[in-house]
C-alpha positions in Angstrom: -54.9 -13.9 -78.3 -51.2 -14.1 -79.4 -48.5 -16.8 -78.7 -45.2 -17.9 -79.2 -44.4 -21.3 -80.5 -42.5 -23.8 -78.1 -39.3 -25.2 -78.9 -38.7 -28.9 -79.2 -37.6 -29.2 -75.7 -40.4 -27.3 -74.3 -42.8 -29.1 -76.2 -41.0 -31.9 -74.5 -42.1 -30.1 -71.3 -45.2 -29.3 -71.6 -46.5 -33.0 -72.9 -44.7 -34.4 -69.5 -46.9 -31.7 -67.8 -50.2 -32.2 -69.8 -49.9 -35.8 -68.8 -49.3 -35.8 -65.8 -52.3 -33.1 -65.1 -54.6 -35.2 -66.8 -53.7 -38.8 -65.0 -54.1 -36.7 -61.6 -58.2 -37.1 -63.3 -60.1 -40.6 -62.2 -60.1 -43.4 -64.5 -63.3 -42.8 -66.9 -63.5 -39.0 -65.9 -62.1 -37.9 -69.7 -64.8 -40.7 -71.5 -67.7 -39.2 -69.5 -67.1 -35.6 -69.8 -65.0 -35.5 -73.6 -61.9 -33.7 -73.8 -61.4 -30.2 -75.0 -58.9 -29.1 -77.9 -55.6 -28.2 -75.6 -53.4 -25.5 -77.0 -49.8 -24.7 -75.2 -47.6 -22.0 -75.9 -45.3 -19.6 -74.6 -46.1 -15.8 -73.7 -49.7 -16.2 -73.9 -51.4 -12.6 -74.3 -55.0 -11.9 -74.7 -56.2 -8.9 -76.8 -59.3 -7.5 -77.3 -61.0 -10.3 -75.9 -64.6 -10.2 -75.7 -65.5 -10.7 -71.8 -62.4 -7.6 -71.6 -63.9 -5.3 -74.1 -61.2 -2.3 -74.6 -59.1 -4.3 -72.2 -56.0 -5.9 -73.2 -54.9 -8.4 -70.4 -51.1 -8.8 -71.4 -49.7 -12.1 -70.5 -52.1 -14.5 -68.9 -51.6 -18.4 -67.8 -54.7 -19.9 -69.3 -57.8 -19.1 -71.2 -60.9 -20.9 -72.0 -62.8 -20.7 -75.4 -65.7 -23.1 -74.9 -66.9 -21.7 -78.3 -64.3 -23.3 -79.8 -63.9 -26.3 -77.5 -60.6 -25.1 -76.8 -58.1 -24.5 -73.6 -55.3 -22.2 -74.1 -52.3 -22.6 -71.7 -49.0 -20.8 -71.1 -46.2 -22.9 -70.8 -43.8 -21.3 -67.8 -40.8 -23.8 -67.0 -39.2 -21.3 -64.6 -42.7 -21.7 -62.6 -42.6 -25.4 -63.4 -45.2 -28.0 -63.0 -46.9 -27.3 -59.8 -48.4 -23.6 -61.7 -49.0 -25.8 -64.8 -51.8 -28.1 -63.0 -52.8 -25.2 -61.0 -54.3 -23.4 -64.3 -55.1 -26.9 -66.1 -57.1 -27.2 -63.4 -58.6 -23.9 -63.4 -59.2 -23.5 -66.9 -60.6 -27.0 -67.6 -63.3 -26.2 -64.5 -64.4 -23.2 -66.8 -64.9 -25.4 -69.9 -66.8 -27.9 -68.1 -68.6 -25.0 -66.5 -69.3 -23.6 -70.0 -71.3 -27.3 -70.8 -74.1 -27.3 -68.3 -76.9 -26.6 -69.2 -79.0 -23.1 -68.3 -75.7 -21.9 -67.7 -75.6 -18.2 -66.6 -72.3 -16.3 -66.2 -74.2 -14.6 -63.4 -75.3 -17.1 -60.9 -77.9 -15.5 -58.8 -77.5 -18.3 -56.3 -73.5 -18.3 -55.9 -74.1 -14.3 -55.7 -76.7 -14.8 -53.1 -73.6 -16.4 -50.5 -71.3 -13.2 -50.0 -75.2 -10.9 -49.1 -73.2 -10.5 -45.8 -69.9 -9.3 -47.4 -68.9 -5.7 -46.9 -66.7 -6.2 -49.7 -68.6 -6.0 -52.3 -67.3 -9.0 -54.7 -68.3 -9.2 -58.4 -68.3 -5.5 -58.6 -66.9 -5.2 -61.7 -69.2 -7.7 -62.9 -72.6 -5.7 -63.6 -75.6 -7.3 -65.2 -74.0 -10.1 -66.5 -71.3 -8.0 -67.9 -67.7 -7.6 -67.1 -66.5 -4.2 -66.5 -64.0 -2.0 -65.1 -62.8 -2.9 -61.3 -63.3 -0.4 -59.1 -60.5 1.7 -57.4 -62.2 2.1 -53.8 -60.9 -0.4 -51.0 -62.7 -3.7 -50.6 -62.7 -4.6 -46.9 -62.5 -8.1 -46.0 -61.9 -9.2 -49.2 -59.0 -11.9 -48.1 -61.6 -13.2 -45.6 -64.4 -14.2 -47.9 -62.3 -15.0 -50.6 -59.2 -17.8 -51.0 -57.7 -16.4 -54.0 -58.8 -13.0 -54.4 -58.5 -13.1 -58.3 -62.1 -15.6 -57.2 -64.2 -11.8 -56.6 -63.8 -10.7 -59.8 -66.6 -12.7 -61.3 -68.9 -16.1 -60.1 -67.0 -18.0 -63.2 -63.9 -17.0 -61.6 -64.7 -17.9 -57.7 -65.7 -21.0 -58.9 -62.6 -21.9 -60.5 -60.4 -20.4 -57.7 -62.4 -22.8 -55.6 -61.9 -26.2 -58.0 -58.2 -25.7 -57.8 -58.8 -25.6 -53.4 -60.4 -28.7 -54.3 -58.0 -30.3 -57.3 -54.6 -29.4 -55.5 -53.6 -31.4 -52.1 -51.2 -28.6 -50.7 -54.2 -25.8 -51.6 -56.6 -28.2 -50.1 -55.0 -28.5 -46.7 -54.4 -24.6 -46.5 -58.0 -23.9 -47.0 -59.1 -25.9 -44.7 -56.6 -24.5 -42.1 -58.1 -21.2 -43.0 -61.5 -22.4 -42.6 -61.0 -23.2 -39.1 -59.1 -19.8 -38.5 -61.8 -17.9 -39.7 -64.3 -18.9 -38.1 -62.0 -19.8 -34.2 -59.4 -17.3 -34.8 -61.3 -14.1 -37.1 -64.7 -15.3 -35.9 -66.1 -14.1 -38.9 -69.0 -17.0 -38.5 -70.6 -15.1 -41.9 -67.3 -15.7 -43.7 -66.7 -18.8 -42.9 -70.3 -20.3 -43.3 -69.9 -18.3 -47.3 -66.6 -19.7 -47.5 -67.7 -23.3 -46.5 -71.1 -22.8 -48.6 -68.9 -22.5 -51.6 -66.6 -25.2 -50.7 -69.6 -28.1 -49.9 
């Protein structure tokens, strides 16, 4: 990966964001799950990353390095604070998703909850591995998914869905859309996946 340094005044920023993130925790969460090394800069890019092989991803928000017990994050003040927590959260759900034990980055049980979906999530996710997405139309996707960036892997639903649960305003949407989908859609498959992944 490859940053830019911060100047004083967004290093300013960004410790009034990275507080303010973390109190948004309860009291005692920090001291029972240990805090991970949190880097911030500006014009994050990753590069030759190896869950991307032969895939640059350009500029990015966030990255996880549970390796090196390490968060990366990308310090945007023209998005301001509310995209800040948004990928604190997401990115600090992948590292303590990295610490449980008989942790596989294909989860054969959070796989199991889209059998239903036409779409075919995770499909550039093969055996465990990441590769190329696909080109071909996914139907449905926005149904079964929140945040469609979630079908690109089981690591990545999951965090999609922490932020749902982390962030009030994404919160009360999803649970808006819940009840569309199943009383307005009546996709009952959707919304039982949907809520599945949510409980």
């Amino acid at each position: 990966f490859t940053s830019q340094s911060l100047t004083v005044e967004q290093a300013r920023t960004s410790l009034q964001y990275l507080r303010a993130s973390l109190e948004r925790y309860p009291a005692g969460f920090f001291a029972r799950t240990g805090v991970p090394e949190i880097r911030i800069g500006r014009d994050l890019q990753v590069i030759d990353h190896p869950f991307f092989p032969g895939q640059d991803q350009g500029a990015i928000s966030g990255l996880t390095m549970p390796d090196r017990n390490e968060i990366l994050l990308e310090l945007s003040v023209d998005s301001g604070f509310a995209r800040f927590m948004s990928t604190f959260d997401h990115e600090l759900y992948h590292w303590l998703d990295a610490k449980r034990p008989n942790r596989s980055r294909n989860d054969a049980e959070w796989v199991a909850m889209h059998q239903a979906c036409e779409c075919r999530p995770y499909s550039n996710y093969v055996n465990g591995e990441v590769v190329s997405a696909p080109g071909s139309e996914r139907p449905n996707l926005g149904i079964w998914f929140f945040d469609t960036y979630g079908s690109r892997t089981p690591m990545e639903d999951k965090a999609t869905m922490a932020n749902v649960i982390f962030s009030p305003a994404d919160h009360l949407q999803f649970l808006q859309r819940l009840e569309d989908i199943r009383d307005v859609v009546g996709d009952q498959e959707a919304y039982e996946s949907l809520r599945a992944r949510y409980d």
